[in-house]
PDB file as gemmi writes it, atoms N, CA and C in Angstrom:
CRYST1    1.000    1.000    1.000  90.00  90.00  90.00 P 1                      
ATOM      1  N   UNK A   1     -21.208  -9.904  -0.899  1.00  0.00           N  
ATOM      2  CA  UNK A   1     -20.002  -9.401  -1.513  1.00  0.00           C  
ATOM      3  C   UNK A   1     -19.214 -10.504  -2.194  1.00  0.00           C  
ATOM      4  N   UNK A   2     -19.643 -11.957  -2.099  1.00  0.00           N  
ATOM      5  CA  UNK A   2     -18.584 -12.710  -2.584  1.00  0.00           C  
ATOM      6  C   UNK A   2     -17.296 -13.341  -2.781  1.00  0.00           C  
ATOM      7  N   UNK A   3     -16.668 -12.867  -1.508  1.00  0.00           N  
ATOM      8  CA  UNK A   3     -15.463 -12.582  -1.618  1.00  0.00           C  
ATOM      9  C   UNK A   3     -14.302 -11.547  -1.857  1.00  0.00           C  
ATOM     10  N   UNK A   4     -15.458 -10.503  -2.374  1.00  0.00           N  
ATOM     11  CA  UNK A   4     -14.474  -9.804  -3.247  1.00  0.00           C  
ATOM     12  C   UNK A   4     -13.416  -8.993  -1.856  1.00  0.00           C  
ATOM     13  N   UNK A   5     -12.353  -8.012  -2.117  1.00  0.00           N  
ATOM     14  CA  UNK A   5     -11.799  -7.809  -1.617  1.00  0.00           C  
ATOM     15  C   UNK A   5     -11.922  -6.407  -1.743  1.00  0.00           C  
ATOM     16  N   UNK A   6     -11.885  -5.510  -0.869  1.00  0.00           N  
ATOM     17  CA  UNK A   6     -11.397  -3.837  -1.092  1.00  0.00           C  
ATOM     18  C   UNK A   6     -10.794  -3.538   0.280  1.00  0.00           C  
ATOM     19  N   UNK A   7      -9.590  -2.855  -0.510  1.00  0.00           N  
ATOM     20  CA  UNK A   7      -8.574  -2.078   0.118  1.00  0.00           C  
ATOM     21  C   UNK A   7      -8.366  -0.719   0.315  1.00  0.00           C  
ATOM     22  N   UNK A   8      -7.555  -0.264   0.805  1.00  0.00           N  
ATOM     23  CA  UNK A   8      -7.350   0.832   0.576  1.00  0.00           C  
ATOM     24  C   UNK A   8      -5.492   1.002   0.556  1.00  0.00           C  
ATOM     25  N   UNK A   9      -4.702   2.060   0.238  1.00  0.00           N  
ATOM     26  CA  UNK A   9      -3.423   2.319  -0.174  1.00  0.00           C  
ATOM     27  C   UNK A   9      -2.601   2.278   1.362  1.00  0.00           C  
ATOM     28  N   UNK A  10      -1.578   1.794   1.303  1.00  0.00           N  
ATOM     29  CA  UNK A  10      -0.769   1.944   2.234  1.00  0.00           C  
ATOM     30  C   UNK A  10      -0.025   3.080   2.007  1.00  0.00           C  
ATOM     31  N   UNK A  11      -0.128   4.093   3.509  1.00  0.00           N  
ATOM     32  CA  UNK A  11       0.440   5.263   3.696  1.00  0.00           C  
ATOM     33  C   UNK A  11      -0.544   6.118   3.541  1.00  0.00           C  
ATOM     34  N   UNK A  12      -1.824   6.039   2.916  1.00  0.00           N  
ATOM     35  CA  UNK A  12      -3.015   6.944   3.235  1.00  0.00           C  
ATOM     36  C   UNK A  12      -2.878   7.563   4.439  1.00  0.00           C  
ATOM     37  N   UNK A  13      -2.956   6.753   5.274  1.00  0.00           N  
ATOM     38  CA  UNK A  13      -3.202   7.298   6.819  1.00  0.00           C  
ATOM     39  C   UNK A  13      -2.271   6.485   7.840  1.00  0.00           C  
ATOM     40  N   UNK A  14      -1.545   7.632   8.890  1.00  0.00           N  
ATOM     41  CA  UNK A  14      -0.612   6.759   9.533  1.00  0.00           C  
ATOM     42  C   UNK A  14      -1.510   5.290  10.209  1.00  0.00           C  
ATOM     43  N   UNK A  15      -0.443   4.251  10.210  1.00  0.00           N  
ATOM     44  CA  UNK A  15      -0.731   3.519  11.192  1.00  0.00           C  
ATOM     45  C   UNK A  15       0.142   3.316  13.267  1.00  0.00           C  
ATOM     46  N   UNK A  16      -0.835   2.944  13.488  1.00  0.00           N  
ATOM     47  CA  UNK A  16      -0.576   3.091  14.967  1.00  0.00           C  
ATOM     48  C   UNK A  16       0.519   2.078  15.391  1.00  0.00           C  
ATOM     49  N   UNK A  17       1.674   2.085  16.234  1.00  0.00           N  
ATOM     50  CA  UNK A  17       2.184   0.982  16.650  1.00  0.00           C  
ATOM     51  C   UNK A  17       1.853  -0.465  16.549  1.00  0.00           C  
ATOM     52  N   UNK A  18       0.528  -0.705  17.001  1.00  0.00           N  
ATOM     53  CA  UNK A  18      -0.038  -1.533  17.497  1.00  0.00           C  
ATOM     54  C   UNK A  18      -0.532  -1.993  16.094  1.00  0.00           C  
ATOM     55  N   UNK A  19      -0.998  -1.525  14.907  1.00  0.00           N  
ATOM     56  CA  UNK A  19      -1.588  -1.937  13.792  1.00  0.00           C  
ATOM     57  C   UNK A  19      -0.211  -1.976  13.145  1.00  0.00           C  
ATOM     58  N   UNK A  20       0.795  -1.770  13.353  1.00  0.00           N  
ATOM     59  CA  UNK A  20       1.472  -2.151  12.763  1.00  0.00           C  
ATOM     60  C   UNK A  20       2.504  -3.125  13.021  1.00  0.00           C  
ATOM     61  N   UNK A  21       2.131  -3.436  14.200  1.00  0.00           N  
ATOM     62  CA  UNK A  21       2.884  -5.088  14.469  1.00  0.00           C  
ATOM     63  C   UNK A  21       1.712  -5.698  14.001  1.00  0.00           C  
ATOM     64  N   UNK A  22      -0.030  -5.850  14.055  1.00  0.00           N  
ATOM     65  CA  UNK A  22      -0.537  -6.578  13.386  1.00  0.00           C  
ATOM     66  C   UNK A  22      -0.741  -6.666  11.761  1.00  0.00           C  
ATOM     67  N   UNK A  23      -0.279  -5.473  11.365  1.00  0.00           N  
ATOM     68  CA  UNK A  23       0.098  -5.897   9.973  1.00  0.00           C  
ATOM     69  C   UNK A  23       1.340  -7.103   9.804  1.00  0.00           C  
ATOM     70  N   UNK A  24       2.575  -6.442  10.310  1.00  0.00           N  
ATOM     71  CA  UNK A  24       3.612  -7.098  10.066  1.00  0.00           C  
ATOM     72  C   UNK A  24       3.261  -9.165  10.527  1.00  0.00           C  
ATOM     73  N   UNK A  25       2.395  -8.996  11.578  1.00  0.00           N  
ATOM     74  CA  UNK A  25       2.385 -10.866  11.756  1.00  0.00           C  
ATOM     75  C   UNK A  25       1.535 -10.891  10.557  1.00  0.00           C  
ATOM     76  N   UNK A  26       0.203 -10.634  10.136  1.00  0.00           N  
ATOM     77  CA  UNK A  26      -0.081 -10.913   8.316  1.00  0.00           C  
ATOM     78  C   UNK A  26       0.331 -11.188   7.885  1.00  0.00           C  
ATOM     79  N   UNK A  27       1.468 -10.159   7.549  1.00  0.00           N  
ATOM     80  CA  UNK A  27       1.900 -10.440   6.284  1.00  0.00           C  
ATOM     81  C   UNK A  27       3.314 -11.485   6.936  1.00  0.00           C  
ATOM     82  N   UNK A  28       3.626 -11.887   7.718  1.00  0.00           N  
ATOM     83  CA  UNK A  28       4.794 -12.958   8.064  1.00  0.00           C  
ATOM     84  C   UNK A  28       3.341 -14.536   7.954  1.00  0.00           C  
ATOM     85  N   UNK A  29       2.461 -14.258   8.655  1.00  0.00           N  
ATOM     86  CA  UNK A  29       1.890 -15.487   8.070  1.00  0.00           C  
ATOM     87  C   UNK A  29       1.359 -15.893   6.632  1.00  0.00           C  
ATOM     88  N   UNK A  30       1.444 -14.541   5.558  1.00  0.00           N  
ATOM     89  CA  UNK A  30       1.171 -14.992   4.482  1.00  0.00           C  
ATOM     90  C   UNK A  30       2.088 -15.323   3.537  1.00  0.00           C  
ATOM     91  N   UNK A  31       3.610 -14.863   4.437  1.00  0.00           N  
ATOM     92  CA  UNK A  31       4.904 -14.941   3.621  1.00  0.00           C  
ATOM     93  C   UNK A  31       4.666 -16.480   3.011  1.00  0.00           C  
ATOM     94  N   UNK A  32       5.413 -16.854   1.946  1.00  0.00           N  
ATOM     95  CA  UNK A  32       5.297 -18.139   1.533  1.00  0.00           C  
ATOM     96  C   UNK A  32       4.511 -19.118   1.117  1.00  0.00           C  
ATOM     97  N   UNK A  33       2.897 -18.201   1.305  1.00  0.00           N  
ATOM     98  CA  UNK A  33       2.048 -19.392   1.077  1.00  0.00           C  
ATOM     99  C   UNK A  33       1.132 -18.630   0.384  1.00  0.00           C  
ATOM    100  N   UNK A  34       0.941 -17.361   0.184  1.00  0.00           N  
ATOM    101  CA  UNK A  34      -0.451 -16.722  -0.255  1.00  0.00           C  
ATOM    102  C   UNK A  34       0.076 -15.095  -1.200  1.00  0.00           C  
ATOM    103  N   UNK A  35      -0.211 -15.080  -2.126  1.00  0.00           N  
ATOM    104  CA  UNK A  35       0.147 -13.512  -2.906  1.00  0.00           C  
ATOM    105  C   UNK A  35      -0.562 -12.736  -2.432  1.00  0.00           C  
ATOM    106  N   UNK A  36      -0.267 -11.186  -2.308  1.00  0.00           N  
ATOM    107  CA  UNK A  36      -0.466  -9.988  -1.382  1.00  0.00           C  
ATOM    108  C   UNK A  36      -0.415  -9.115  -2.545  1.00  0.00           C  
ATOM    109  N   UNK A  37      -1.274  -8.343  -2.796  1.00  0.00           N  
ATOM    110  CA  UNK A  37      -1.534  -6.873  -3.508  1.00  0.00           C  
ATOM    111  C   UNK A  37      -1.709  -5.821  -2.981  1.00  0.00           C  
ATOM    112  N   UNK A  38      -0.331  -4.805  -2.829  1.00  0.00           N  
ATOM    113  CA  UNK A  38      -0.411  -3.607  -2.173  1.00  0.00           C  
ATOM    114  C   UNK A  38      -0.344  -2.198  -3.116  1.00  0.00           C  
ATOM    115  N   UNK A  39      -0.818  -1.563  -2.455  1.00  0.00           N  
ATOM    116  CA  UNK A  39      -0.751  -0.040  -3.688  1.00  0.00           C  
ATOM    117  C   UNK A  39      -0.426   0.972  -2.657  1.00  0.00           C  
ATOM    118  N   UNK A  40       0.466   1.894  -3.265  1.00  0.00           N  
ATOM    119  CA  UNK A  40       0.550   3.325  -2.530  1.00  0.00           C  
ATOM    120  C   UNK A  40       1.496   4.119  -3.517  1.00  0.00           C  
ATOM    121  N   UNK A  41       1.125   5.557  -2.867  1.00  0.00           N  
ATOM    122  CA  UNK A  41       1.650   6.066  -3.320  1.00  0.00           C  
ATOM    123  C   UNK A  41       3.169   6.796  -3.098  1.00  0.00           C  
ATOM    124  N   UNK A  42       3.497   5.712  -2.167  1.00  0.00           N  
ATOM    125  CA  UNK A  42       4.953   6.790  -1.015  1.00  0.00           C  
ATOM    126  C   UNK A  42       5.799   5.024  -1.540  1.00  0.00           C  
ATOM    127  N   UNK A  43       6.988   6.261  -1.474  1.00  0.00           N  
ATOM    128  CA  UNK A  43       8.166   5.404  -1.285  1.00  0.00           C  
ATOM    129  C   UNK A  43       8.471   4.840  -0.122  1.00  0.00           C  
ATOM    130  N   UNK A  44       9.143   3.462  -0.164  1.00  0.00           N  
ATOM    131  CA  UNK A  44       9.616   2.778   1.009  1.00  0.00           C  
ATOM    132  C   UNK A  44       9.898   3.780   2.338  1.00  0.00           C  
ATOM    133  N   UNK A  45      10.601   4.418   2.068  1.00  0.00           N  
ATOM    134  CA  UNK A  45      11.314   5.514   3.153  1.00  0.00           C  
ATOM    135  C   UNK A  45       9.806   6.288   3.982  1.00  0.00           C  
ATOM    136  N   UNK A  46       9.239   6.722   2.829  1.00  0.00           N  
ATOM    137  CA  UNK A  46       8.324   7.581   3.275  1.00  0.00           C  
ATOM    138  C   UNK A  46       7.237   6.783   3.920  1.00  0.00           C  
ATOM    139  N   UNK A  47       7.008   5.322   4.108  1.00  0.00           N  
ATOM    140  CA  UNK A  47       6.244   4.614   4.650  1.00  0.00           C  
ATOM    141  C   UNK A  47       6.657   4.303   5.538  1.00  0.00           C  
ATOM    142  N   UNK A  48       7.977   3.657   5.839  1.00  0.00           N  
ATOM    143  CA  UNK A  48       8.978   3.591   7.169  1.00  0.00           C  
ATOM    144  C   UNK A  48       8.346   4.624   7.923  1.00  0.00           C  
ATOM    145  N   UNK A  49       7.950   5.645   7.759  1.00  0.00           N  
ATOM    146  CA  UNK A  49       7.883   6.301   9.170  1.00  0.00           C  
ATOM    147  C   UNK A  49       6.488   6.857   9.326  1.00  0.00           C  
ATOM    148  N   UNK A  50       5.321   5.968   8.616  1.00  0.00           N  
ATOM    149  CA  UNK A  50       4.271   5.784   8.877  1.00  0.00           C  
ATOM    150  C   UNK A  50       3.834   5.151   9.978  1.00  0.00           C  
ATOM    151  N   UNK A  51       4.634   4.384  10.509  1.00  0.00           N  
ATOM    152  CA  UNK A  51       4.344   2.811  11.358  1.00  0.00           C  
ATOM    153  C   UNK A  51       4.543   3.413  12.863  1.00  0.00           C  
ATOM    154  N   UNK A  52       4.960   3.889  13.190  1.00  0.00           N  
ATOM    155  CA  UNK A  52       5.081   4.198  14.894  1.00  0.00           C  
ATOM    156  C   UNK A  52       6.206   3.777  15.288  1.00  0.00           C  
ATOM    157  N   UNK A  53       6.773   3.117  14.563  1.00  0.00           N  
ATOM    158  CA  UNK A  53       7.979   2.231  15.003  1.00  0.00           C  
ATOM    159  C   UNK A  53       9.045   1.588  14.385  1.00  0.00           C  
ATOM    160  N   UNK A  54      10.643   1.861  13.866  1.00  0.00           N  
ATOM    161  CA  UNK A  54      11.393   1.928  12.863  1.00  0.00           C  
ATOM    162  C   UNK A  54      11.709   0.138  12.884  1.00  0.00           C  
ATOM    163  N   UNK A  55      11.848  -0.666  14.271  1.00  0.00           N  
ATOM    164  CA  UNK A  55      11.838  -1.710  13.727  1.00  0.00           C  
ATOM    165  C   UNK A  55      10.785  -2.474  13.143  1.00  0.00           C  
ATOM    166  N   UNK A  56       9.501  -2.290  13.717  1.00  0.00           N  
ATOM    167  CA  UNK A  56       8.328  -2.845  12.575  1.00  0.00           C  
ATOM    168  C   UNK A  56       8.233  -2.321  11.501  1.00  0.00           C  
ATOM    169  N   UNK A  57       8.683  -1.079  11.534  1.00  0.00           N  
ATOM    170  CA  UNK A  57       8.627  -1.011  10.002  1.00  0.00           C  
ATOM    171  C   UNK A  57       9.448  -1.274   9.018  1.00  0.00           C  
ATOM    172  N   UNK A  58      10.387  -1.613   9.542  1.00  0.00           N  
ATOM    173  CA  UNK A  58      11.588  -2.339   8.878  1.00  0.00           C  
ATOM    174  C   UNK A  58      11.886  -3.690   8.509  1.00  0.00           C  
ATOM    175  N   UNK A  59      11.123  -4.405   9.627  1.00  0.00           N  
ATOM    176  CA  UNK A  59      10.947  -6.369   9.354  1.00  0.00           C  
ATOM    177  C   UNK A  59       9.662  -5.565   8.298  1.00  0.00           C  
ATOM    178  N   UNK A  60       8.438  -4.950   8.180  1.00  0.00           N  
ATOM    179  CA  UNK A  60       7.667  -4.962   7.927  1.00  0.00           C  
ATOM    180  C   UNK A  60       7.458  -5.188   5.487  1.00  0.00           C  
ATOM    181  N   UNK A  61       8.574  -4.300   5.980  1.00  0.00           N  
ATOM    182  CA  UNK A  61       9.716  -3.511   4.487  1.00  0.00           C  
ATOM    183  C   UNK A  61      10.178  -4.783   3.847  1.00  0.00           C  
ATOM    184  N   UNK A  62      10.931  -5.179   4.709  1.00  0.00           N  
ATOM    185  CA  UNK A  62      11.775  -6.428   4.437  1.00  0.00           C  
ATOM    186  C   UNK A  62      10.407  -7.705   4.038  1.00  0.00           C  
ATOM    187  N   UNK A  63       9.527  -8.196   4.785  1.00  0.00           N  
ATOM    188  CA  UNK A  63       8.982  -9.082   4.658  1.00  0.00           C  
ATOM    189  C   UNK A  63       7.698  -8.878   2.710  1.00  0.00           C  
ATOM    190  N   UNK A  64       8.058  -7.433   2.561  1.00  0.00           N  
ATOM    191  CA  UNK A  64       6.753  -7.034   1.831  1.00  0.00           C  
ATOM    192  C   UNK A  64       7.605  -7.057   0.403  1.00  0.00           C  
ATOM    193  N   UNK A  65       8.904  -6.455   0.225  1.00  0.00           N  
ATOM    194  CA  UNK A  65       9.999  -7.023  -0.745  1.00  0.00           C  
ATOM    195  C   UNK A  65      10.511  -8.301  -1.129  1.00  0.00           C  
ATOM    196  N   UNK A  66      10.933  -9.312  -0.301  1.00  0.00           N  
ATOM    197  CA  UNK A  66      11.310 -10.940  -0.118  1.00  0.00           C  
ATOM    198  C   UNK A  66      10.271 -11.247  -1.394  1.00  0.00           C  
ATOM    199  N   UNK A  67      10.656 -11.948  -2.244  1.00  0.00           N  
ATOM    200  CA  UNK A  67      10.335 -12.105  -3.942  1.00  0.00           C  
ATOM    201  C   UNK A  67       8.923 -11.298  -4.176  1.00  0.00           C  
ATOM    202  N   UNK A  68       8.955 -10.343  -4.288  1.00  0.00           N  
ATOM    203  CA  UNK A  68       8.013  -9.432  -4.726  1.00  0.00           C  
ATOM    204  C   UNK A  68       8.253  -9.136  -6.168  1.00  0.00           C  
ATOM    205  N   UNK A  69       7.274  -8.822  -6.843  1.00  0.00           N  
ATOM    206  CA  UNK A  69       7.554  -7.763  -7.841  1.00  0.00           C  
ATOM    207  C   UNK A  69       6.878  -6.494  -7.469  1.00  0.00           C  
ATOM    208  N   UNK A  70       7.792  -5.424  -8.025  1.00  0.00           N  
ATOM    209  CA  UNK A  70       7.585  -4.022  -7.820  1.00  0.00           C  
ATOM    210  C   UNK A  70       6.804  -3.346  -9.281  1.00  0.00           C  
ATOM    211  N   UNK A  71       5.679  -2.659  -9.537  1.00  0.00           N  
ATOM    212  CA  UNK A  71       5.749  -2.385 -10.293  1.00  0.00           C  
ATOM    213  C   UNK A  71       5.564  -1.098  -9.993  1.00  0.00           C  
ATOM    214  N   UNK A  72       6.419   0.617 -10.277  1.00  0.00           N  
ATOM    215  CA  UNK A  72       6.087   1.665 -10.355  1.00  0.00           C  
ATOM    216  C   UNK A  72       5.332   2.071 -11.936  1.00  0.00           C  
ATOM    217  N   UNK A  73       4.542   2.658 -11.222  1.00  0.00           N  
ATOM    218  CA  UNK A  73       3.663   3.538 -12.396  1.00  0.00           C  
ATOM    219  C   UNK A  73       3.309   5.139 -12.648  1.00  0.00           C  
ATOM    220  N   UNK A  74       4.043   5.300 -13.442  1.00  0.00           N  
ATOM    221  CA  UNK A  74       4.292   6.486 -13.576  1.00  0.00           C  
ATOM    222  C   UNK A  74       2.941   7.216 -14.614  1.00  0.00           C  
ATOM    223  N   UNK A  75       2.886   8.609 -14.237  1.00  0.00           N  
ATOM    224  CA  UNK A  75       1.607   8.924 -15.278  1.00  0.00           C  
ATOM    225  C   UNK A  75       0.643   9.604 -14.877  1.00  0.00           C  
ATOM    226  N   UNK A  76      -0.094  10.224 -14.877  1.00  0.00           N  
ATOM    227  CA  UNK A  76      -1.011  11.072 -14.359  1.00  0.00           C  
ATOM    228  C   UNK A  76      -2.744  10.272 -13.967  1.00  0.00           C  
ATOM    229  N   UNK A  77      -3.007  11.052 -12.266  1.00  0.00           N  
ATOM    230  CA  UNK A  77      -4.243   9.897 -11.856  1.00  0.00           C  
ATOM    231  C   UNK A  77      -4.833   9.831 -13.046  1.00  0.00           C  
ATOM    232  N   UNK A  78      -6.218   8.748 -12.330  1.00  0.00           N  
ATOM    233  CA  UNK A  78      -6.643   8.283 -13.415  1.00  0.00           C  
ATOM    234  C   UNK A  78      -8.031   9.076 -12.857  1.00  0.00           C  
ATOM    235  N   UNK A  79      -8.572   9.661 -11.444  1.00  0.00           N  
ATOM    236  CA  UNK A  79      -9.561  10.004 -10.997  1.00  0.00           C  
ATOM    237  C   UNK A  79      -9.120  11.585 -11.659  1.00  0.00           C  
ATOM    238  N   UNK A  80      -8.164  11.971 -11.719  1.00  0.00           N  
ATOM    239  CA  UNK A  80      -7.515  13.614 -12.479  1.00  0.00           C  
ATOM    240  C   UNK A  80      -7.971  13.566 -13.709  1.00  0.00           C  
ATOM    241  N   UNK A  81      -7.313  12.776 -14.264  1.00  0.00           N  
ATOM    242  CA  UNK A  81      -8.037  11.958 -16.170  1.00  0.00           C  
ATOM    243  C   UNK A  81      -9.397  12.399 -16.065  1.00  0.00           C  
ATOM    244  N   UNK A  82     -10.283  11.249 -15.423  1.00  0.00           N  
ATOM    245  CA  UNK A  82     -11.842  11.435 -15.588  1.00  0.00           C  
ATOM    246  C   UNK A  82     -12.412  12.256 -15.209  1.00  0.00           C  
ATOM    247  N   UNK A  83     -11.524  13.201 -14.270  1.00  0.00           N  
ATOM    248  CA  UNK A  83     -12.233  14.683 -13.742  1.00  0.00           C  
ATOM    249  C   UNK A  83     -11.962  16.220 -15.229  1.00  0.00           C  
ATOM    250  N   UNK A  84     -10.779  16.060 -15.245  1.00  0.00           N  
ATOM    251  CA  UNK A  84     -10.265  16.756 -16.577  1.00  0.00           C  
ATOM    252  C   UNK A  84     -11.831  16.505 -17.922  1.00  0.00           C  
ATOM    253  N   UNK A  85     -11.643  15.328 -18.471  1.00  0.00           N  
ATOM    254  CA  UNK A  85     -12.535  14.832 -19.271  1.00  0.00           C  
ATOM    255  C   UNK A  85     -13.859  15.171 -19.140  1.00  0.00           C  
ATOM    256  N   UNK A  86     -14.858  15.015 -17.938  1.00  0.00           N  
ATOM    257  CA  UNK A  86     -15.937  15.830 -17.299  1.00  0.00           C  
ATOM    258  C   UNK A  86     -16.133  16.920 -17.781  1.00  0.00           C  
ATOM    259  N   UNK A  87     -14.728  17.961 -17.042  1.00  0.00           N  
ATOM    260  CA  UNK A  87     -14.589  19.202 -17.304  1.00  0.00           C  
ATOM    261  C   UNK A  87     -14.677  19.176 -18.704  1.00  0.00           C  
ATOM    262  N   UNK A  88     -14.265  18.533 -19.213  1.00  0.00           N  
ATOM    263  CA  UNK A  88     -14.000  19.032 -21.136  1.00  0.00           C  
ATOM    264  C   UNK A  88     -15.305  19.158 -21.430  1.00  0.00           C  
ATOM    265  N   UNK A  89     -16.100  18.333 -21.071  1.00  0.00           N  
ATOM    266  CA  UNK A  89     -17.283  17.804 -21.883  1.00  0.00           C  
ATOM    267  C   UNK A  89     -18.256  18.842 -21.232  1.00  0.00           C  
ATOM    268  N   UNK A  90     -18.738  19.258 -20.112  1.00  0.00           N  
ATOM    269  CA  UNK A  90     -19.418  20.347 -19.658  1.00  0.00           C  
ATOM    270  C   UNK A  90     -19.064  21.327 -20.404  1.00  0.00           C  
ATOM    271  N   UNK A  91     -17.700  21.504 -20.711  1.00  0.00           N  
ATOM    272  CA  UNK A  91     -17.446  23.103 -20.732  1.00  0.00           C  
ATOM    273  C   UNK A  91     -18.319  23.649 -22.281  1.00  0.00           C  
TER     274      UNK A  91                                                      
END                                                                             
């Protein structure tokens, strides 16, 4: 694999208490020294109460904002796109 990396979206699927204090030390040991690429589709709020737990998910919030850039993207999927398009072309 090379290195390469695959993820998956935060807020897909709840996380457990416990995975989510080990997220939160991650990402506190990568604070400051290493860039982090996250994707989802839920708002802050609506991820807060993914975690099992309002204060990890709250240092968790806090640590994932601290000089971040945010970028929202607005627009229709892109797996909807290439399914639509399919459809066109069969039909």
């Amino acid at each position: 694999m090379g290195g390469a990396m695959y993820g998956r979206e935060i807020g897909y699927l709840p996380i457990t208490r416990t995975g989510g204090i080990v997220f939160l030390q991650l990402m506190s040991r990568r604070c400051e020294h290493a860039s982090t690429v996250l994707t989802s589709k839920q708002g802050f709020r609506v991820l807060g109460r993914g975690f099992g737990d309002d204060v990890v998910a709250s240092a968790l919030i806090q640590r994932l904002v601290h000089h971040c850039h945010i970028v929202n993207i607005r627009g229709n999927s892109y797996r909807m796109r290439q399914r639509h398009e399919l459809q066109r072309l069969l039909a």
